[in-house]
C-alpha positions in Angstrom: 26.8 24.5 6.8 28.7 27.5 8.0 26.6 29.6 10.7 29.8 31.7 11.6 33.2 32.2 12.0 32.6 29.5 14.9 30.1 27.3 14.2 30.2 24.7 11.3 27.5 21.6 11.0 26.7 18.6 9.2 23.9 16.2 9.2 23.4 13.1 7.5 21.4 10.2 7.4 23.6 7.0 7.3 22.7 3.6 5.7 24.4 0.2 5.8 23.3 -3.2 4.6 24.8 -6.4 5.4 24.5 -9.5 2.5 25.4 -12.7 2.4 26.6 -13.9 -1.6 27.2 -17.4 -3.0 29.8 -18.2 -5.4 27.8 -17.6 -8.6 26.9 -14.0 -7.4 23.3 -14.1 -5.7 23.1 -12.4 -2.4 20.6 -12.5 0.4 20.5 -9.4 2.7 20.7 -10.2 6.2 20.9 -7.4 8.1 21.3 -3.5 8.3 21.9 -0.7 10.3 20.9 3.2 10.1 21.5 6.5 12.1 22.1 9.7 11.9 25.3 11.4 12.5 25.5 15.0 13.3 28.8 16.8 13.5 29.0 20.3 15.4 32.7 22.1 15.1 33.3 25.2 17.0 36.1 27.0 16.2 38.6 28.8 19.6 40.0 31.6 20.2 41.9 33.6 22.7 44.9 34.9 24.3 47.2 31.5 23.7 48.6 29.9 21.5 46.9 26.7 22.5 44.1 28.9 21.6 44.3 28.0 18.1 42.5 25.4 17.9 38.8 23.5 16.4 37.1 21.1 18.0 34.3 18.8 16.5 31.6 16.5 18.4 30.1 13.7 16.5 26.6 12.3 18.0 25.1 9.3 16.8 21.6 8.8 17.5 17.9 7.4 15.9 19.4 4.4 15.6 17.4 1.1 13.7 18.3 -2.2 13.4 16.7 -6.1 12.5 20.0 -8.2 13.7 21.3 -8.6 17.0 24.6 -9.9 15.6 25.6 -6.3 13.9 26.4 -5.0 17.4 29.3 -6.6 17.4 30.8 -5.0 14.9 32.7 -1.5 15.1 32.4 1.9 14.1 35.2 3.9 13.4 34.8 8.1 13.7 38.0 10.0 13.3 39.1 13.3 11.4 41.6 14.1 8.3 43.4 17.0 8.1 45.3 18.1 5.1 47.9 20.7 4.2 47.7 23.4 1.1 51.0 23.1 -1.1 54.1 22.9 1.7 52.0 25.0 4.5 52.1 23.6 7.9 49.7 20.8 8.7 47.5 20.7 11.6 47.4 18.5 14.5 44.9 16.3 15.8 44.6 14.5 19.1 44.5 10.7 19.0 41.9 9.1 17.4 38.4 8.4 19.6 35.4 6.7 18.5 36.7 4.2 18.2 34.0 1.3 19.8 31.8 -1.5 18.8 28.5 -0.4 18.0 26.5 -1.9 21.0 28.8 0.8 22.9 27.4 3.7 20.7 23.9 2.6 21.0 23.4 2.4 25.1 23.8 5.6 25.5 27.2 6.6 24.6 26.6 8.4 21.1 28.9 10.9 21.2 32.7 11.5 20.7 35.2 14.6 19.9 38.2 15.5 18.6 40.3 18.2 18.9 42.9 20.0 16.0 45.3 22.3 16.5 47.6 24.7 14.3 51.1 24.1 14.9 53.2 27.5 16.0 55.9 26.8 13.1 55.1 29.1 10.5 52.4 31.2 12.2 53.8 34.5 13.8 52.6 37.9 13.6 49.3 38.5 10.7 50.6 34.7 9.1 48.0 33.0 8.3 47.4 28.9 8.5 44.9 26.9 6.6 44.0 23.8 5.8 40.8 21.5 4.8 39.0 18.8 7.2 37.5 16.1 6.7 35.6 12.8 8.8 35.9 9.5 8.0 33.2 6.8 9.0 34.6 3.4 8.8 32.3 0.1 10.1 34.2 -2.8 10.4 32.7 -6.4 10.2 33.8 -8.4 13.1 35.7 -11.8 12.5 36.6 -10.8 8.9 38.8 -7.9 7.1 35.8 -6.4 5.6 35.4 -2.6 6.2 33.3 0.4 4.7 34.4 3.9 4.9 32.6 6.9 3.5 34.8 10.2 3.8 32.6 13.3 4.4 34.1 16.4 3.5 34.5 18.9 5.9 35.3 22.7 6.1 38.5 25.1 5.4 40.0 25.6 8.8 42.2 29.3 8.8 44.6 30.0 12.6 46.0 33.5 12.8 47.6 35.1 15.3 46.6 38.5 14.4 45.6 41.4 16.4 43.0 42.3 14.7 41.2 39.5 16.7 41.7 37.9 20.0 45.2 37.1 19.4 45.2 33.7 18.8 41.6 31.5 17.0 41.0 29.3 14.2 38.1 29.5 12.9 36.2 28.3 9.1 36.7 30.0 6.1 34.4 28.5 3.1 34.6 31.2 0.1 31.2 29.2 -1.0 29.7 30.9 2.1 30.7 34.3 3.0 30.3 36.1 6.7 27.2 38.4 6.6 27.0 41.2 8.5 23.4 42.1 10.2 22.3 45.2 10.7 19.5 45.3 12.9 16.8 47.6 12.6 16.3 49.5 15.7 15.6 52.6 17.5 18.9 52.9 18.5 20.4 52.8 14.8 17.1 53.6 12.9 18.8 55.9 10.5 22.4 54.1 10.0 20.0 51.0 9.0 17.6 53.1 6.8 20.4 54.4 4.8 22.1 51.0 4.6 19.2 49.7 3.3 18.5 52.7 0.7 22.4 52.3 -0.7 21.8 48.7 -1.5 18.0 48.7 -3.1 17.8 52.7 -4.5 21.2 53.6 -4.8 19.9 56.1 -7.4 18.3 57.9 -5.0 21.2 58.6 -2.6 24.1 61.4 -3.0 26.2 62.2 -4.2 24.4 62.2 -7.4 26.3 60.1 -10.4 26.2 60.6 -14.0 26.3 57.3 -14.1 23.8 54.8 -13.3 25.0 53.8 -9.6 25.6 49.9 -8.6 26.7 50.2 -4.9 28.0 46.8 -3.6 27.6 44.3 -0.5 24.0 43.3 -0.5 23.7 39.4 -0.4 21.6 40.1 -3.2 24.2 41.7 -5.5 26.7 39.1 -5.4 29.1 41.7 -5.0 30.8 41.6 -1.6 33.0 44.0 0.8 36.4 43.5 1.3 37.9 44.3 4.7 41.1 47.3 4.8 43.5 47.4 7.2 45.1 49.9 5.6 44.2 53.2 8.3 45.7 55.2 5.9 43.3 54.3 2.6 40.7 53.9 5.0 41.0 57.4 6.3 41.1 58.4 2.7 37.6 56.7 2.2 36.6 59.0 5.5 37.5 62.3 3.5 36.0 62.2 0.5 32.6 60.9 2.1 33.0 64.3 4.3 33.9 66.4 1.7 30.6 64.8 0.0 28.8 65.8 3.2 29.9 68.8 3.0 29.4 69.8 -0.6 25.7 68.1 -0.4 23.9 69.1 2.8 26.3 72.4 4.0 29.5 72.6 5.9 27.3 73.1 9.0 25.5 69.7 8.6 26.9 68.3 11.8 24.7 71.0 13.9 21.5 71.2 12.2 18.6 69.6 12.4 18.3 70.2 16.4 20.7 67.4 17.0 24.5 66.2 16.8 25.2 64.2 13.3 28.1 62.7 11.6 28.4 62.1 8.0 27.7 58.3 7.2 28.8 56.0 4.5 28.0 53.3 2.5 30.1 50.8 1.3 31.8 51.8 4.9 35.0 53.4 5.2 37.0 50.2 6.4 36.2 48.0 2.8 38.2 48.6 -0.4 34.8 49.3 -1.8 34.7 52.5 0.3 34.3 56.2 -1.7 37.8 56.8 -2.5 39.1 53.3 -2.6 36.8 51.9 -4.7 36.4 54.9 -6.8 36.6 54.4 -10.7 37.3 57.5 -13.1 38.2 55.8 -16.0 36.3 56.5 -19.2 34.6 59.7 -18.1 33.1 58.2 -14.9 32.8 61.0 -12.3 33.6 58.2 -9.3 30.5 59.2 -7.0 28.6 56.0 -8.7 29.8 53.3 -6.5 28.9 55.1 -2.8 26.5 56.8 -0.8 27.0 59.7 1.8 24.0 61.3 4.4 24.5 62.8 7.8 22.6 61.2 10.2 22.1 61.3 14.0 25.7 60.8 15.5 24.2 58.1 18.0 22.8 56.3 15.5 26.1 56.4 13.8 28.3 55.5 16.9 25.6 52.0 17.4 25.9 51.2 13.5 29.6 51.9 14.2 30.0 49.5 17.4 28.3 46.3 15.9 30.3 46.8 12.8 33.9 46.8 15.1 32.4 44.0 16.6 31.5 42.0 13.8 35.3 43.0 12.4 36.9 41.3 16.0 34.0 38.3 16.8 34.1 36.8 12.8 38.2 37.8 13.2 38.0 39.5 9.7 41.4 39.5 7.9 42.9 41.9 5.2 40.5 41.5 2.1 38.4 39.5 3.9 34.6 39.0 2.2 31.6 39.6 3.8 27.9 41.3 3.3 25.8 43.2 4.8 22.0 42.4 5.6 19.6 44.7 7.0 17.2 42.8 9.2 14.3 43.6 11.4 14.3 42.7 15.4 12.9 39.3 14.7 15.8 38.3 12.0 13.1 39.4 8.6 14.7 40.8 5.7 13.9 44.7 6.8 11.6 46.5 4.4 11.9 50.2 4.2 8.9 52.3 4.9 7.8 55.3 6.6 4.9 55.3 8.3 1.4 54.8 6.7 -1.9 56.2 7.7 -3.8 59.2 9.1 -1.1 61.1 11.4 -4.1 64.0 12.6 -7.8 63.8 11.4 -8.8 67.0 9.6 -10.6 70.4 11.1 -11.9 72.6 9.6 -12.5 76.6 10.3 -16.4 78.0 9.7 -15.9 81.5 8.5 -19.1 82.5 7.9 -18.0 86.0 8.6 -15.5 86.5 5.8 -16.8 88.0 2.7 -16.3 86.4 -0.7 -13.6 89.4 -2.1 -12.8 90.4 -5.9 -9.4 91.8 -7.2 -9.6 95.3 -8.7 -7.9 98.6 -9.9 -4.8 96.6 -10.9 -1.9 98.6 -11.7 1.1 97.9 -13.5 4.8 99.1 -13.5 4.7 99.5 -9.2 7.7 99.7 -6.9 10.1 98.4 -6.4 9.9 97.8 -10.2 12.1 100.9 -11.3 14.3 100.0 -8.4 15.4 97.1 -9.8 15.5 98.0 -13.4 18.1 101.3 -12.4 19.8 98.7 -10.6 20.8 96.5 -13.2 21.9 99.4 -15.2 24.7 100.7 -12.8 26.0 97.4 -10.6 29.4 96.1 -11.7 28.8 92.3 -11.2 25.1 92.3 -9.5 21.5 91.2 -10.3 20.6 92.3 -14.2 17.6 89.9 -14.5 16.6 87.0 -12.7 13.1 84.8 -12.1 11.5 83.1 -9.1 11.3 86.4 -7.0 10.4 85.2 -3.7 10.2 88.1 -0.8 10.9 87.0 2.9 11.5 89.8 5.7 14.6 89.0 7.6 15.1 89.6 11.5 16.8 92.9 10.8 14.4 94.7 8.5 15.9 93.9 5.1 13.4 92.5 2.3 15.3 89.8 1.2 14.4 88.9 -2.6 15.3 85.3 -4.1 15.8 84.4 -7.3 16.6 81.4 -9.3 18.9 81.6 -13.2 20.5 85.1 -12.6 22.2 86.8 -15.1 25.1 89.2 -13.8 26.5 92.7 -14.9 27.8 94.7 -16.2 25.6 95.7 -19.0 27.3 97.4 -21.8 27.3 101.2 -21.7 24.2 100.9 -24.7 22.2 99.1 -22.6 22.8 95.8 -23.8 23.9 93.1 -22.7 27.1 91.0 -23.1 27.4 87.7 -23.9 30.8 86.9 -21.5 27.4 87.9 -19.0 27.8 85.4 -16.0 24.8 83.3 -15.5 24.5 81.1 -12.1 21.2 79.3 -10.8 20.5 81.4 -7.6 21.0 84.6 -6.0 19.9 86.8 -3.4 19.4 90.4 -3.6 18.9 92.5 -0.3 16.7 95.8 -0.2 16.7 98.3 2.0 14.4 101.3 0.5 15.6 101.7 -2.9 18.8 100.3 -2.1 19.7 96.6 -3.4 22.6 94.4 -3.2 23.5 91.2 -4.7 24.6 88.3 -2.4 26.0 85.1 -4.2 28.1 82.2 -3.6 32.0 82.5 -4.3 33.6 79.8 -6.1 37.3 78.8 -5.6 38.7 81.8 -8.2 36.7 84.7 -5.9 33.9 84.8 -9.0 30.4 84.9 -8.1 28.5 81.5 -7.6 25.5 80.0 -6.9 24.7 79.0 -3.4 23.9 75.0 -4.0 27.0 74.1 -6.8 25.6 71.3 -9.1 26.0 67.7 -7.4 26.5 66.3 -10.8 27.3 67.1 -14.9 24.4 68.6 -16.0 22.7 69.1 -12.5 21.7 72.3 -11.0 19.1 73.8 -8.3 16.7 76.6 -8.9 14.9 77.6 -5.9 11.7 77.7 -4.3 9.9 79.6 -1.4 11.6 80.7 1.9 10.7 81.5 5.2 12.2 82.7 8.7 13.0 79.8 11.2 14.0 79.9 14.8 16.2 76.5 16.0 17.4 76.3 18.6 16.9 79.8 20.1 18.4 81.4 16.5 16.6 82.8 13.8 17.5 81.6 10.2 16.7 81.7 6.6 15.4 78.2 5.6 14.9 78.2 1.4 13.5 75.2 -0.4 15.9 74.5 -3.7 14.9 72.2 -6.2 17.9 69.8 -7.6 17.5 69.1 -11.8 18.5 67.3 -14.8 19.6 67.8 -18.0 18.8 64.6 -20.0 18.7 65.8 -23.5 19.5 68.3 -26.1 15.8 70.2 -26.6 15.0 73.4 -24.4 12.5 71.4 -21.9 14.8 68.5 -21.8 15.0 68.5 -18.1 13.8 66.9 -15.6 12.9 66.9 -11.3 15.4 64.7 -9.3 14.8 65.8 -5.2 13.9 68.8 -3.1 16.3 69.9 0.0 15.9 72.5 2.0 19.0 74.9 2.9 19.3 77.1 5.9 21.2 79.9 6.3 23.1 82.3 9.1 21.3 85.6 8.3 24.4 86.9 9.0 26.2 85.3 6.4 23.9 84.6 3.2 27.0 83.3 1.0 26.5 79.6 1.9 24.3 76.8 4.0 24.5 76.4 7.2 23.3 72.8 6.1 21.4 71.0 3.9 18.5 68.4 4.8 16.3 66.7 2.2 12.9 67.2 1.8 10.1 64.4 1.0 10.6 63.8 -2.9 9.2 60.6 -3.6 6.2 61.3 -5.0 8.0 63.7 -7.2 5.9 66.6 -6.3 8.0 69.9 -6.0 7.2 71.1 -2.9 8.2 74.9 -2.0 6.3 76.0 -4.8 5.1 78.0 -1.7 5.2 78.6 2.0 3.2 79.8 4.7 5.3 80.2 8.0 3.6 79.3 11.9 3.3 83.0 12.2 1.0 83.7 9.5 -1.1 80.2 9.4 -1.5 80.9 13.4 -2.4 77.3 13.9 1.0 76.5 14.7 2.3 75.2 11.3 4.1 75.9 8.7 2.8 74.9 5.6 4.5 73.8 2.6 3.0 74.1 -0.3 3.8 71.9 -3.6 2.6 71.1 -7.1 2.1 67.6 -8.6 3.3 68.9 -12.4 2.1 68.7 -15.6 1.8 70.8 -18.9 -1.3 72.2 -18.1 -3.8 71.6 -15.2 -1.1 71.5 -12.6 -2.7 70.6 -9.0 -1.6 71.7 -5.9 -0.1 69.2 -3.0 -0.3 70.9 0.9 2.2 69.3 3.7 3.1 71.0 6.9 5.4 70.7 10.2 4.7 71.8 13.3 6.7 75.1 14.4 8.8 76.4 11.7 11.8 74.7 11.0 11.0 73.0 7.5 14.4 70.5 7.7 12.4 68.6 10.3 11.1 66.2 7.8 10.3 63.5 10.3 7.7 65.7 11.7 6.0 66.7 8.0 2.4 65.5 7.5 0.5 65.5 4.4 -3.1 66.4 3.5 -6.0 64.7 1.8 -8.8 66.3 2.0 -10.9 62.4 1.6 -8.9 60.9 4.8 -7.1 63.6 6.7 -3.5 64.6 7.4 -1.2 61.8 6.5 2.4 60.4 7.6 3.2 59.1 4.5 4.2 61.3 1.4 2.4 59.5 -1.3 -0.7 59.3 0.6 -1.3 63.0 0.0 -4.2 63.8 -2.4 -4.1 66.2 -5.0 -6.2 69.6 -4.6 -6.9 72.9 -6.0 -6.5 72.5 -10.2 -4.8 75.3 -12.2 -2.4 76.7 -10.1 1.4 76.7 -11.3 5.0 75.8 -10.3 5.2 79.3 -8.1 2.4 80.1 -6.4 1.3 82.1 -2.6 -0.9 81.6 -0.2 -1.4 84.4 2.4 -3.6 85.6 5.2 -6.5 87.9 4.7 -9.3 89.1 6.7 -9.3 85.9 9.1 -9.3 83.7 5.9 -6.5 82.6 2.9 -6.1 83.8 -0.3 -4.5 82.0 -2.9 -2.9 83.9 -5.8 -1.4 81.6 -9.0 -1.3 82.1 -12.7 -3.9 79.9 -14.4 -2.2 76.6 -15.6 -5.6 75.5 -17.0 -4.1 76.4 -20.6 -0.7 76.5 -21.7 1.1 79.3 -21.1 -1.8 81.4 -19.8 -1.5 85.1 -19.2 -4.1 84.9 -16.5 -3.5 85.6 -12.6 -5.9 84.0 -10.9 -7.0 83.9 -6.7 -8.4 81.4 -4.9 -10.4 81.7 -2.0 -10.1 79.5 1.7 -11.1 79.4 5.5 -7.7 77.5 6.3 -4.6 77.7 5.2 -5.2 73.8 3.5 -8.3 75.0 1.4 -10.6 74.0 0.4 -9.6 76.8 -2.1 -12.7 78.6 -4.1 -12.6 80.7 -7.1 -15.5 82.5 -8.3 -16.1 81.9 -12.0 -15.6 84.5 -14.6 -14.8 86.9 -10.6 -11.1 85.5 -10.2 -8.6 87.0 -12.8 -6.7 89.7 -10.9 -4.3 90.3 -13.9 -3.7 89.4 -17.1 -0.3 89.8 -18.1 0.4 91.5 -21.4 3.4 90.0 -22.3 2.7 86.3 -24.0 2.1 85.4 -27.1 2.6 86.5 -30.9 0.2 89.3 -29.8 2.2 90.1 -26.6 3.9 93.3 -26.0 7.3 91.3 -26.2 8.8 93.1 -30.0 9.4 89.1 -31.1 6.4 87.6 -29.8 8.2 85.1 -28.2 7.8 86.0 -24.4 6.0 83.5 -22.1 5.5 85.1 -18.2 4.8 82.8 -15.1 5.6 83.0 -11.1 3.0 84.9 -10.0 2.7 85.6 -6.4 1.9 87.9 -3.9 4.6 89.8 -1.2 2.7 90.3 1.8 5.7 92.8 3.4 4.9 95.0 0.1 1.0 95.3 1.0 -1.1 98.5 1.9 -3.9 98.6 3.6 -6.5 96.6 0.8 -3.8 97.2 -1.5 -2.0 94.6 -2.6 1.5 93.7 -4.8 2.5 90.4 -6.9 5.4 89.8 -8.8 5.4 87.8 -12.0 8.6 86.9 -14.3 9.1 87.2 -18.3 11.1 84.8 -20.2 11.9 84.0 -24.2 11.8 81.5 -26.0 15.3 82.3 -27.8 17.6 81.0 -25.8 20.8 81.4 -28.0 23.8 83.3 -26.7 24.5 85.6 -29.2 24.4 89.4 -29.3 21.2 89.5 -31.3 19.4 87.0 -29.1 16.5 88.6 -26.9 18.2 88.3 -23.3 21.1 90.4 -24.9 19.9 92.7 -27.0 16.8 93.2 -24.4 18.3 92.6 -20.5 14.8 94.1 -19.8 12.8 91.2 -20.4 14.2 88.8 -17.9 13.1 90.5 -15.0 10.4 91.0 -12.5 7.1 93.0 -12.9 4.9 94.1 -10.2 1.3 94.7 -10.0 -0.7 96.5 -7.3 -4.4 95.5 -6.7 -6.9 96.0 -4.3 -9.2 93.3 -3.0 -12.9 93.9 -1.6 -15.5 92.4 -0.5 -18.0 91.2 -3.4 -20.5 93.0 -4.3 -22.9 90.2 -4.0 -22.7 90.4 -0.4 -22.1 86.7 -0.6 -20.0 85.2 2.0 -17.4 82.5 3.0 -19.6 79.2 4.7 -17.6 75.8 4.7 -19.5 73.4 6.6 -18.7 69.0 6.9 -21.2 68.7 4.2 -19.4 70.9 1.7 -15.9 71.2 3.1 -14.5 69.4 0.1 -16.7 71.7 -2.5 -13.5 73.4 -4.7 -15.5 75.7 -6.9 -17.7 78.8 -6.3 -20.0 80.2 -8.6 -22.2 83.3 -8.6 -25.9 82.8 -8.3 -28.1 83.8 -11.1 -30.1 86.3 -7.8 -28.4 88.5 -6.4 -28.8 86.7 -2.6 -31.5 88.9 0.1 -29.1 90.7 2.4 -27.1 89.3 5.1 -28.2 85.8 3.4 -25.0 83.2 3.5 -23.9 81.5 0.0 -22.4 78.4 0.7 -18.9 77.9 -1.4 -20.3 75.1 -3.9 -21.3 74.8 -6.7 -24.6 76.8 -7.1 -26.7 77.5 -11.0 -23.2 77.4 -12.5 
């Protein structure tokens, strides 16, 4: 058995029997002999030549006999060395072992020998190898008999290459590749996470691949790394891994996050397996299927970085050298990748007995900043002329800051219309200040306007979620959640959720990330679907709000970080209402039923309203609230009380001229509200999706935009009131009692003569 470069074994259990024969062929056993030989090799190196050199101990012990007369006989130990084709042979000190067998049984069971690689032939990187092998001989005294058995041995390999210490043989068994171990630890954590993820979910790391990835070097693969010497190829294998970096989580990744990180890879740099060296393009492959990039903290790098030189120098790996790479915990395990389980903070909840159970009324369509926008599209030579999403977030400096996801682009055509050469990317931003609006975009290599987050893939894109202000490190920033999709087949919904990340951005300079960080996607919720920043929870969080999807009945998932930058994912936690607030993702619980893929949740009157369209049926026109003492619910609606709007548009009897209009993204701009008056925004969309002048987005740039509602919200005139106590904290549904209640008499938010 190979342990290492340095250590090679072998034990055996060895078994002679001595028989006396007559003449016609009977024979009569009348004695034997066993032991067990065990051969340790270690393999030298250094700054000599004499360096180059193996050395192998044989010890004999366990030793049983029944006749006294086999100690006279003598066993034989030496070693064989051989050559490959002409190559140079090695040389081996004289023979030992040598001695009769009552000498190896009191107490001296042990011998060496010693080979070395002759200096003809080996200069510079050459490389020497040959194969070993021991030969066990016992000798019958007074006769000529003899018995050899011939055990082989390993492949020796001598170099003199500097890649090592100079000068070392060592074994080389292609039946047994070196393995390098990664040890989990808290000095590498996330080098040996992402290790571990490239080799058992390579599908879930970036860049994303239109093809299925298969990412080499696991033990369990079968596929090794090969070592490069080349510092030219492997420099190459460095760039595109940056430039994947960089494309992926933001040309500022190596600042964010609070901490110094470098951009990691797996296969590493230094193997022909690495991301431009092992890169295939051939039949339409995109060559992103074969690696994985993810910034990570530099000093975990720089660790994962030092054992890796030092496994390179200690195992004195060659040119093209084989080897794998096994993550293992502290204790030698197989390391199994997991965040951590369990309750991270119990659950408390507010008692707002004070707040009054409200109603939505004197809804108004058609309000500013409507118009604003619609004369905007009209005039702007390469702007916003339609767009969905329609998230609001106040920047440091005043501006509204509106965000949208698809965005078509002007001009329009002097009728109105629009054309169908009209650019459509996947995000923009559009700033307002009064009645004045202004497009910011990406740019794209030619100067045209771009989305923000370019597609990691064919058929990939990101449409956007909520967005809040954030303050790291002493700076306030723009932190967006984006949504990363799919396109896997030919029909309008053939699409599909691959990941969340979270992008920040100078609010100075709205064209591009700072950075990109992933967000918790595992469970496949979307989360962003809403936010609530530290400032208007004022508990000290900043919740995210998600939604666990479905075609109809689409329930809401609640995580939150302390402070406000969201990219700390480390730090998220995850609610169930049954347990409490969780570490792990998947442990969170679903909640409130019927809300949609947009939604908001904002502050009101020391309480939290929620504001969704109905998802309870398909393509509902309703706008719903929701009702809660904490920003995590329990959220109440009061049945046949909690429509605030019901939008006109949907449906064969919509107001859309076709009938084909469907309208969803309903939430509600706090920076637009008025006293009790309120304003939501909520998008309009067609089914006709063709690009042709007669289609409905061309002939009508008017339906794919925003409309806002005002509404007022007061208190119930019930008189009933907001009471959420342990008993019923988890109670989801309000309902009016069939008595009007005696004055100044508390309902309880459950379920009461429904």
């Amino acid at each position: 058995m190979i342990a290492d470069r340095w250590r090679w074994c072998l034990q055996d259990k060895i078994e002679y029997g001595w028989y006396r024969c007559t003449i016609i062929g009977s024979c009569t056993k009348v004695g034997s002999l066993s032991f067990r030989m065990s051969v340790l090799a270690t393999g030298k190196a250094g700054p000599a030549e004499s360096d180059r050199s193996v050395e192998a101990w044989f010890i004999l012990d366990q030793w049983d006999r029944d006749r006294e007369i086999l100690t006279d006989n003598t066993l034989e130990i030496e070693g064989e060395c051989h050559r490959y084709g002409s190559g140079p042979r090695c040389e081996r000190s004289v023979d030992v072992g040598k001695q009769k067998l009552s000498t190896w049984m009191n107490g001296n069971g042990y011998e060496w020998v010693k080979f070395t690689s002759p200096t003809t032939g080996l200069t510079g990187d050459m490389i020497s190898e040959f194969p070993l092998d021991f030969v066990l001989t016992v000798k019958q005294n007074g006769t000529n008999k003899e018995y050899s058995d011939t055990y082989e041995g390993p492949n020796i390999r001598c170099d003199s290459s500097n890649a090592g210490r100079r000068h070392g043989c060592g074994f080389a068994d292609d039946k047994i590749p070196m393995i390098h171990r990664v040890v989990h630890s808290a000095d590498n954590k996330e080098y040996a996470e992402h290790v571990k993820q490239a080799q058992s979910d390579p599908d879930k790391t970036m860049p994303t691949s239109a093809q299925t990835k298969s990412i080499p070097g696991s033990p369990e693969s079968l596929k090794p790394l090969t070592y490069l010497t080349n510092k030219s190829a492997s420099n190459a294998n460095g760039r595109k891994a940056i430039a994947a970096c960089q494309r992926i989580w933001g040309r500022g990744y190596a600042t964010s996050a609070g901490y110094a990180r470098e951009c990691d890879e797996f296969p590493y740099r230094s193997t022909h397996q690495g991301a431009k060296s092992g890169e295939d393009t051939s039949n339409g492959k995109d060559g992103f299927n074969h690696f994985s990039a993810k910034p990570i903290k530099a000093s975990h790098n720089n660790s994962g970085g030092t054992t890796l030189g030092n496994f390179y120098s200690f195992q004195r790996m060659l040119e093209s050298d084989e080897f794998y790479v096994h993550v293992v915990t502290s204790t030698g395990a197989d390391f199994i990748a997991g965040a951590l389980a369990g309750v991270a903070t119990p659950i408390s909840y507010s008692q707002c007995e004070s707040a009054a159970l409200v109603e939505a009324v004197d809804a108004r369509p058609n309000v500013w900043p409507e118009k604003t926008f619609n004369d905007y599209a009209k005039v702007t030579p390469d702007g916003w002329t339609g767009g969905d999403s329609t998230y609001s977030v106040t920047l440091p400096d005043g501006r509204r800051l509106w965000l949208f996801s698809d965005t078509f682009l002007g001009p329009l055509n002097s009728n109105g219309t629009r054309p169908t050469s009209a650019p459509l990317i996947n995000q923009s931003f559009v700033s307002q200040v009064g009645d004045n609006l202004t497009t910011i975009t990406g740019r794209a290599e030619d100067g045209t306007r771009s989305a923000f987050m370019p597609p990691s893939a064919p058929n990939h894109w990101y449409w956007l979620g909520d967005g809040q202000i954030a303050t790291i490190s002493g700076k306030k920033v723009l932190q967006v959640v984006f949504h990363e999709w799919y396109k896997f087949g030919s029909g309008m919904w053939d699409f599909g959720f691959k990941r969340g990340v979270v992008a920040t951005f100078d609010t100075d300079n709205l064209t591009e990330p700072i950075s990109i960080a992933p967000i918790p996607s595992a469970s496949g919720v979307q989360w962003g679907a809403g936010v609530l920043s530290a400032d208007q929870s004022k508990d000290g969080y900043s919740y995210i709000y998600g939604v666990n999807d479905s075609p109809i009945n689409k329930k809401m998932r609640i995580a939150r970080v302390k402070g406000t930058d969201l990219s700390n994912t480390e730090e998220w936690q995850f609610f169930n209402s049954a347990k409490g607030w969780m570490y792990g993702e998947t442990e969170g619980s679903d909640e409130t039923v019927g809300v949609a893929n947009e939604y908001s949740v904002t502050p009101y009157d020391g309480g939290f309203i929620l504001l969704s369209q109905d998802s309870t049926e398909a393509f509902s026109g309703k706008i719903r609230i929701w009702q809660g003492c904490d920003p995590f619910g329990p959220f109440g609606s009061w049945s046949g009380r909690d429509t605030v709007y019901t939008m006109p548009e949907p449906g064969p009897f919509g107001t859309c001229e076709d009938g084909n209009c469907f309208a969803y993204n309903a939430h509600v701009h706090p920076s637009l509200r008025q006293g009790d008056r309120w304003t939501l925004s909520y998008n309009v969309n067609n089914f006709d999706s063709r690009v042709t002048a007669d289609a409905a987005h061309y002939r009508d740039p008017t339906i794919y935009r925003p409309r806002f509602v005002s509404f007022r919200l007061v208190e119930s005139s019930s008189g009933a009131k907001l009471n959420f106590s342990t008993a019923n904290q988890r109670q989801k549904e309000v309902c009016i009692p069939r008595e009007r209640p005696a004055a100044g008499k508390v309902i309880a938010m459950q379920k009461v003569h429904c």
